[in-house]
C-alpha positions as CSV (number, residue, x, y, z in Angstrom):
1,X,20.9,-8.5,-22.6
2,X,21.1,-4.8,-23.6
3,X,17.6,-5.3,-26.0
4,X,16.1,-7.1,-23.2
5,X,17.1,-3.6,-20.0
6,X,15.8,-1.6,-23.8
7,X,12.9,-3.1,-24.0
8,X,11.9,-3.0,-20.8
9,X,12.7,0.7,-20.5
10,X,10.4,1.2,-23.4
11,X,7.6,-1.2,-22.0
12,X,7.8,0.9,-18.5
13,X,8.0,4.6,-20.6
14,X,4.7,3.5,-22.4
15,X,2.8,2.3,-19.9
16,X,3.8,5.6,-17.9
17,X,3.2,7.7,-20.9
18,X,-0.4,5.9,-20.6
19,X,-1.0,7.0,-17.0
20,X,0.0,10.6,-18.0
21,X,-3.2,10.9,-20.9
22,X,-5.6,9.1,-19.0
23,X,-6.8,12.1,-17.5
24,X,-6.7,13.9,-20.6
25,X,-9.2,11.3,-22.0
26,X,-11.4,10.4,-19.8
27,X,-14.0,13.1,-18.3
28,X,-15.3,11.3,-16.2
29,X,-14.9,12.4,-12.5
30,X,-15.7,8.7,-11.1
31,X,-13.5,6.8,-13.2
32,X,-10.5,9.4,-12.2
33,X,-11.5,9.0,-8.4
34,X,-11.0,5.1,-8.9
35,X,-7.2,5.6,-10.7
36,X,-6.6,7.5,-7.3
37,X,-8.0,4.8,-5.0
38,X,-6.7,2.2,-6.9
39,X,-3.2,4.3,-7.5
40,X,-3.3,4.3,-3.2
41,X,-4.0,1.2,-2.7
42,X,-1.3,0.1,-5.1
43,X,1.7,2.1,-2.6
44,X,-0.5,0.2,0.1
45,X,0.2,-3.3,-1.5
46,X,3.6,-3.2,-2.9
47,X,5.0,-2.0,-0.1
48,X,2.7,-4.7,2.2
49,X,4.8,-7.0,0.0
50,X,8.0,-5.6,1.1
51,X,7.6,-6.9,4.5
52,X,4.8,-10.0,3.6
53,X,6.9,-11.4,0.3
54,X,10.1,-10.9,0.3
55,X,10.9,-10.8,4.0
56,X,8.5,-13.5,4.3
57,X,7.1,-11.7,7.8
58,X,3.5,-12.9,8.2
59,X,2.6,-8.9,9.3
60,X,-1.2,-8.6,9.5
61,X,-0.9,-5.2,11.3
62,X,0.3,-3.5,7.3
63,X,-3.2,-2.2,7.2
64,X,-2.7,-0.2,10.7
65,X,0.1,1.4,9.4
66,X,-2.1,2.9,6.8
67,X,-4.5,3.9,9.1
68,X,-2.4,5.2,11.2
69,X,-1.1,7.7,8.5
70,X,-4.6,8.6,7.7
71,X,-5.2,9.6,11.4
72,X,-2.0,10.8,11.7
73,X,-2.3,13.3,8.1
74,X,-5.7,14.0,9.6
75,X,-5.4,15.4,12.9
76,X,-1.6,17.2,12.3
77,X,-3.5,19.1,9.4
78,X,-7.0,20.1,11.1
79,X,-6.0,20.1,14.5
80,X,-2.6,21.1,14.5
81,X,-3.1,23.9,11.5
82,X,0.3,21.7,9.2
83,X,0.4,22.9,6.0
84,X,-1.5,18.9,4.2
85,X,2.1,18.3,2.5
86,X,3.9,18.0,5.8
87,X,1.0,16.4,7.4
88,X,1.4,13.6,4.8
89,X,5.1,13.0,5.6
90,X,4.2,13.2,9.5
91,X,1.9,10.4,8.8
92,X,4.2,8.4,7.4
93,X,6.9,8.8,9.7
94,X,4.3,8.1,12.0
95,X,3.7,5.2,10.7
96,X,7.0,3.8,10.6
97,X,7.2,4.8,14.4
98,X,4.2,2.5,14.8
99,X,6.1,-0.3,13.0
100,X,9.6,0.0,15.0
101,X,6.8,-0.4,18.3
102,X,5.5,-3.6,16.8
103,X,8.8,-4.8,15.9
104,X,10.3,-5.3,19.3
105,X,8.1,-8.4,19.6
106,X,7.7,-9.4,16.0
107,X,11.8,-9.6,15.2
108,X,11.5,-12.6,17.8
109,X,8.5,-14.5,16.7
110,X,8.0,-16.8,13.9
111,X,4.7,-18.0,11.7
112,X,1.5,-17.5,13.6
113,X,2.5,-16.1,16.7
114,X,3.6,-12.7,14.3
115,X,-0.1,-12.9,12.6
116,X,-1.5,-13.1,15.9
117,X,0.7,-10.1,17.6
118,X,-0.3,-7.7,14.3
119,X,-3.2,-8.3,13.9
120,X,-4.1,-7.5,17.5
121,X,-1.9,-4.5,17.3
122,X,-4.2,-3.6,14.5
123,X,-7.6,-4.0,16.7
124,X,-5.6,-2.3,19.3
125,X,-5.2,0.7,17.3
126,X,-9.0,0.9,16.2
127,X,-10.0,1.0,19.6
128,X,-8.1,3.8,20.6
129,X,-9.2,5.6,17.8
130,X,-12.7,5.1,18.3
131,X,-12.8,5.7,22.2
132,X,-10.6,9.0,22.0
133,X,-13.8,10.8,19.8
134,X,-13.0,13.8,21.2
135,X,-10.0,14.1,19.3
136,X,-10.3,11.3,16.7
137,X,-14.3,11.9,16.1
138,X,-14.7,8.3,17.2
139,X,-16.9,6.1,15.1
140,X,-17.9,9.2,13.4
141,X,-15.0,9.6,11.8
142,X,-13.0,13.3,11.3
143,X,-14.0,15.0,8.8
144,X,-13.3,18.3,7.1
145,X,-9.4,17.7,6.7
146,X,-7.9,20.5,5.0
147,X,-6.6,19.7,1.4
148,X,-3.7,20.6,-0.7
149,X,-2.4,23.4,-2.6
150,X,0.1,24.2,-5.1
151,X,1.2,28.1,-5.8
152,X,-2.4,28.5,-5.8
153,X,-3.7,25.6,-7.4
154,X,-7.6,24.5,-6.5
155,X,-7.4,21.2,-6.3
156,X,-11.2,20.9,-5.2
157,X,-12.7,22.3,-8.4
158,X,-10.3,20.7,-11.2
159,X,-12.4,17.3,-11.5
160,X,-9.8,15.3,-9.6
161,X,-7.6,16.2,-12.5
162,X,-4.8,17.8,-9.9
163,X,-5.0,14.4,-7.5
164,X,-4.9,12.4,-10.5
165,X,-1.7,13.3,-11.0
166,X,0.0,13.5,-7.1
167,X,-2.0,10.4,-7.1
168,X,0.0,8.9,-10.0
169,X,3.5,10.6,-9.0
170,X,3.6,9.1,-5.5
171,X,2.9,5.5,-6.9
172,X,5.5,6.2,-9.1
173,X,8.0,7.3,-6.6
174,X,7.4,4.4,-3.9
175,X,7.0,1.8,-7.1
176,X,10.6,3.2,-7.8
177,X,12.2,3.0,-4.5
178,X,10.6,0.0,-3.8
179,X,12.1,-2.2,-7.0
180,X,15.6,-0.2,-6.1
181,X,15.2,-1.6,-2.1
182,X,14.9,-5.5,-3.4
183,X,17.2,-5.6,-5.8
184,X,19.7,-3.9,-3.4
185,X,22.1,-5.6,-1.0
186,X,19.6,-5.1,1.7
187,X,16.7,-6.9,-0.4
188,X,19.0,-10.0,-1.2
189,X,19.8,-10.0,2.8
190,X,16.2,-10.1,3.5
191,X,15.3,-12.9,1.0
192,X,18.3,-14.7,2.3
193,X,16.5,-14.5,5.9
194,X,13.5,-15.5,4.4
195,X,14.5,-18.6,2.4
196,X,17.0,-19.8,5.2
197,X,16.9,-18.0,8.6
198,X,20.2,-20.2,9.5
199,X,22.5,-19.8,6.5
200,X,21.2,-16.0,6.4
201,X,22.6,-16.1,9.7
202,X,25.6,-17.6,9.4
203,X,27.3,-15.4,7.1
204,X,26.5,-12.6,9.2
205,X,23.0,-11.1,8.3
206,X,21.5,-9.8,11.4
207,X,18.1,-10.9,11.7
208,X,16.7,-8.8,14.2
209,X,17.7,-5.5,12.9
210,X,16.6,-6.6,9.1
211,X,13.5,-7.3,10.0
212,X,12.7,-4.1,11.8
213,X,14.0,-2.1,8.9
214,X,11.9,-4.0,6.4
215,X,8.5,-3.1,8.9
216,X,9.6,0.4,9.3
217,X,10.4,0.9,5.5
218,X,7.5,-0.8,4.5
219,X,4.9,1.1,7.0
220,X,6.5,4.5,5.9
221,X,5.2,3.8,2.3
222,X,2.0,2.6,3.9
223,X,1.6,5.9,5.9
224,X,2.0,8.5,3.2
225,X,-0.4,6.6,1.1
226,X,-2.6,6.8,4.0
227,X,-1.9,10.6,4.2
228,X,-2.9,11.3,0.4
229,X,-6.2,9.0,1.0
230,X,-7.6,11.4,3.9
231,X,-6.1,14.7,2.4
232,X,-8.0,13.6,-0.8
233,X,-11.3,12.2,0.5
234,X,-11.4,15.0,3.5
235,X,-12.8,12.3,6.0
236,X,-11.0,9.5,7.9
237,X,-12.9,6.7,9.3
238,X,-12.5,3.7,11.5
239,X,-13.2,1.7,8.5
240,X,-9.5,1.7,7.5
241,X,-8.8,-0.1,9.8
242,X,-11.8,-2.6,9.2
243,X,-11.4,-6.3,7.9
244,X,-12.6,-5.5,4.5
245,X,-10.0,-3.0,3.9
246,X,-7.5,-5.7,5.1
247,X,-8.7,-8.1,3.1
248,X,-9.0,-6.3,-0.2
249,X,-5.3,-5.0,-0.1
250,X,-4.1,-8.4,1.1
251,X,-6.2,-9.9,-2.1
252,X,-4.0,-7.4,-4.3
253,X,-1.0,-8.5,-2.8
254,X,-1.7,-12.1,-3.3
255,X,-2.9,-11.9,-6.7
256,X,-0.3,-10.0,-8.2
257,X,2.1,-12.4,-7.0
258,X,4.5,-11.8,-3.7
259,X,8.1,-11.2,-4.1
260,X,7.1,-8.6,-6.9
261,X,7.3,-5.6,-7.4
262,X,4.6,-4.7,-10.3
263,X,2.2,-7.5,-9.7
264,X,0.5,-5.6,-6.5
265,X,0.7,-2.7,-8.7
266,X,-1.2,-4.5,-11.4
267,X,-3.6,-6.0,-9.1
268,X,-5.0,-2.9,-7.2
269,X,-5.5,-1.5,-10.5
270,X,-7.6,-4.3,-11.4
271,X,-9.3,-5.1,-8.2
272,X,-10.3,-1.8,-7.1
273,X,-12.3,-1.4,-10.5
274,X,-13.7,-4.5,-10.0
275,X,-14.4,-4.0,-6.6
276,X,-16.3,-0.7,-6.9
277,X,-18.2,-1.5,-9.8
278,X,-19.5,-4.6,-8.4
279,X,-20.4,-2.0,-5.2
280,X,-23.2,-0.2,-8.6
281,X,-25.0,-3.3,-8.8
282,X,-27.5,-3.5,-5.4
283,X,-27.9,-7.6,-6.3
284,X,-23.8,-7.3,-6.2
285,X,-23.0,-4.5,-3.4
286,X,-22.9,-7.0,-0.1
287,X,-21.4,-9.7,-1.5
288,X,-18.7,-8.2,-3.8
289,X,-15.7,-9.1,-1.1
290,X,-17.1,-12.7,-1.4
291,X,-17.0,-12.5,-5.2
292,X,-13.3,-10.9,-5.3
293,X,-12.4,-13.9,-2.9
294,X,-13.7,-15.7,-5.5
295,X,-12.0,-14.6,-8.1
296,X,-8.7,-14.8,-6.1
297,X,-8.8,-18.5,-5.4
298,X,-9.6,-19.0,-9.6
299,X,-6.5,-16.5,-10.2
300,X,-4.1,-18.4,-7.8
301,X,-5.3,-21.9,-9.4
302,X,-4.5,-21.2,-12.5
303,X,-1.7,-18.5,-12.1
304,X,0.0,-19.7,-8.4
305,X,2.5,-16.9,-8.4
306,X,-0.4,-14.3,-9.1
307,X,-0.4,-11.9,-11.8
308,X,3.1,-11.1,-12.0
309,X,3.6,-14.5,-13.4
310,X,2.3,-13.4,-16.4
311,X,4.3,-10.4,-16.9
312,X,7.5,-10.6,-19.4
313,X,10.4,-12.2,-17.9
314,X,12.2,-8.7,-18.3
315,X,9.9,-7.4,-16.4
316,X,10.1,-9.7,-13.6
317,X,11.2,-8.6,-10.4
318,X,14.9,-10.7,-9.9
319,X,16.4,-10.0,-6.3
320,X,19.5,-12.4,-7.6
321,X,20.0,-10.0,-10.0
């Protein structure tokens, strides 16, 4: 058992170790800016997992929640004058405050009826966004966010080496919390819930109150990957909270595999590489969602459980343990 926890500690240390050169290596300015979109969008999907795997809660509103910390980030930090690392945690707190809203119906409902009340929470938000321009820039988007510093630090002339590495820490940091949440006494009660609503119930595991905490923790992770993605790019635009957006992140979640940790993780690497350098070829550029749901129905035929699946069992995420 011992080689196996020794193993995997070295596995883990290496593949961090990895992330750490990778700037180091590579020059190139566009291949860092994907590691940061794809290190985002891999907070976004594990912690959509949280809520979509293992509490088995159909939540279709998870994108929202980022783009609500993306507004949120946005106008604390422009309008508002917050220093951009306070703005960040704003946004996520922000979102989570968003999430406890949607909860009040969503604790209640089961299967489609959730899909239905998130998702329309979701189009709900975009609208407000885009008919309060005055304030939110509308469907121009805001633009000019101020950025971060650090005892002086230029993070605008470094060649994204600086975001690189926030970028890398804060998937590190939710990827870490995260695993230590589902394998916790809360993350069995929540899988309980989700396997069997009645047993979970019956030995006293409050459903309501589970369920909001998974959709508050869950957005909170959502909304302070939301707040690095406008303090990085410097714009933030309706089209956060567009189908696309939804769908790509969803695709990560799915192939990676739910009820894992790492497998989202893995997936937004690979899928926002994939996506973006399909986006290069013209021929490519408008159908590349249609290709990615391609490749995501050949991935789930062949590995059902997604990508995670193929991981090492030690590295498998194992909520009964």
């Amino acid at each position: 058992m011992r080689s196996k926890l020794d193993t995997k500690a070295l596995g883990l240390a290496a593949l961090v170790a990895l992330g750490l050169v990778v700037p180091l290596v590579v020059e190139d300015t566009y291949v860092r800016h994907l590691f940061i979109i794809s290190f985002i969008y891999a907070v976004v999907a594990a912690s959509w997992d949280l809520s979509l795997g293992y509490a088995g809660i159909f939540n279709f509103g998870h994108v929202a929640f980022f783009g609500i910390g993306v507004y949120a980030t946005g106008l604390t930090a422009k309008l508002l004058g917050l220093d951009p690392w306070l703005a960040m945690l704003v946004g996520g707190v922000a979102a989570s405050a968003a999430a406890a809203l949607v909860a009040l119906p969503v604790v209640r409902l089961q299967g489609v009826y959730v899909v239905l009340v998130t998702f329309a929470f979701s189009q709900l938000v975009l609208q407000v966004v885009i008919s309060q321009s005055v304030v939110t820039g509308g469907t121009q988007g805001l633009v000019r966010v101020p950025t971060v510093e650090l005892f002086g630090y230029n993070f605008l002339r470094d060649y994204k080496f600086g975001y690189y590495y926030v970028a890398f820490a804060m998937m590190l940091v939710a990827v870490a919390c995260l695993r230590r949440l589902v394998r916790s006494d809360f993350g069995l009660s929540i899988v309980a819930l989700r396997d069997n609503e009645d047993y979970g119930s019956s030995r006293g595991i409050p459903i309501a109150v589970q369920r909001l905490k998974v959709l508050v923790v869950s957005a909170f992770f959502a909304g302070i990957a939301g707040g690095f993605f406008v303090i990085y790019l410097r714009v933030a635009s309706p089209e956060v909270f567009g189908f696309s957006t939804m769908s790509l992140i969803l695709s990560m979640v799915l192939v990676g595999g739910t009820s894992s940790i790492y497998g989202p993780v893995l997936a937004a690497l690979v899928l926002t590489f994939v996506s973006e350098g399909l986006a290069n070829f013209e021929s490519l550029a408008e159908g590349r969602f249609m290709l990615i749901a391609v490749a995501m129905i050949v991935v789930l035929l062949f590995l059902p459980k997604g990508l995670a699946s193929a991981l090492p069992k030690s590295w498998k995420e194992r909520t009964a343990k």
